[in-house]
N, C-alpha and C positions, 0 to 999 in steps of 0.2 A: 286589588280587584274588589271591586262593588258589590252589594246582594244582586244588581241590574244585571252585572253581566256573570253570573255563575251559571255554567251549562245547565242546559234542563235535563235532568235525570231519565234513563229508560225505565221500562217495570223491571226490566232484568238487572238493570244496577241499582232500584230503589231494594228488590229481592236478598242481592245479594249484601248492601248496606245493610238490612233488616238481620239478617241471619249472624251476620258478624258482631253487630251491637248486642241483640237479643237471644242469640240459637236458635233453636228451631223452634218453627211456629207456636209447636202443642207447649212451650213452655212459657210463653211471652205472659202476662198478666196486663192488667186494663192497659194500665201506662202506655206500655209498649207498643200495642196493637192499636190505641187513641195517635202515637206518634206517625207509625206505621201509615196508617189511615190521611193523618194530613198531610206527608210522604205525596200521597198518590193525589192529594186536592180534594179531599173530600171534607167538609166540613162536617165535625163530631156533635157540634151543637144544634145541627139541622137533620134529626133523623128526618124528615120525612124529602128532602133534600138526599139524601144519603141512602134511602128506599131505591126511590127515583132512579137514581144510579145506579143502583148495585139491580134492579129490572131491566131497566137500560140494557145494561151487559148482560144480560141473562138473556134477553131478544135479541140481541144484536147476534151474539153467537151460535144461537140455534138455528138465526137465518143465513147463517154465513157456511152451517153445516147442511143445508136444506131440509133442517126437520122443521116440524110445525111446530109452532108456540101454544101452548094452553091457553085454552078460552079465558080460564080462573088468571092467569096471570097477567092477561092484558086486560081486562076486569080490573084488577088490582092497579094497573097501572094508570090506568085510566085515574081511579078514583082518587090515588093521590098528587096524579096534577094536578086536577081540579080543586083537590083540598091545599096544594102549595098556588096555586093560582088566586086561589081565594083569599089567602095570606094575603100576597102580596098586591090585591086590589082594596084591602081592608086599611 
């Protein structure tokens, strides 16, 4: 079997991979939670790429619960697209 066709992981079997490597969460150190992290596809050397995401989810879920989103965090979201937009027009 190829890296092409290895099934793609859910969060609930990336979770439960993570837990059995590492135990639980409150004990992982950088390494772990760096692995953890590109686990789930998030690039470590792009915080602001990795902001972006983890706001992403943070709106996503708040609208899915029908609460309102903070002014200050779509504020924030905004301003880091724009600064990753900016990146990559540079």
């Amino acid at each position: 079997m190829t890296q092409d066709e290895l099934p793609e992981l859910t969060d609930e079997q990336i979770g439960k991979l993570a837990r059995r490597l590492f135990g639980p969460e409150e004990k992982w150190d950088d390494a772990a939670a760096e692995f953890v992290l590109k686990l789930y596809g998030i690039d470590t050397e792009d915080t602001t790429a990795y902001a972006i995401k983890l706001l992403n989810n943070v709106v996503q879920r708040k609208r899915e619960r029908g609460e309102d989103v903070p002014h200050p965090v779509l504020t924030l979201l905004a301003k880091l697209e724009q600064k990753a937009d900016k990146n990559v027009t540079e």
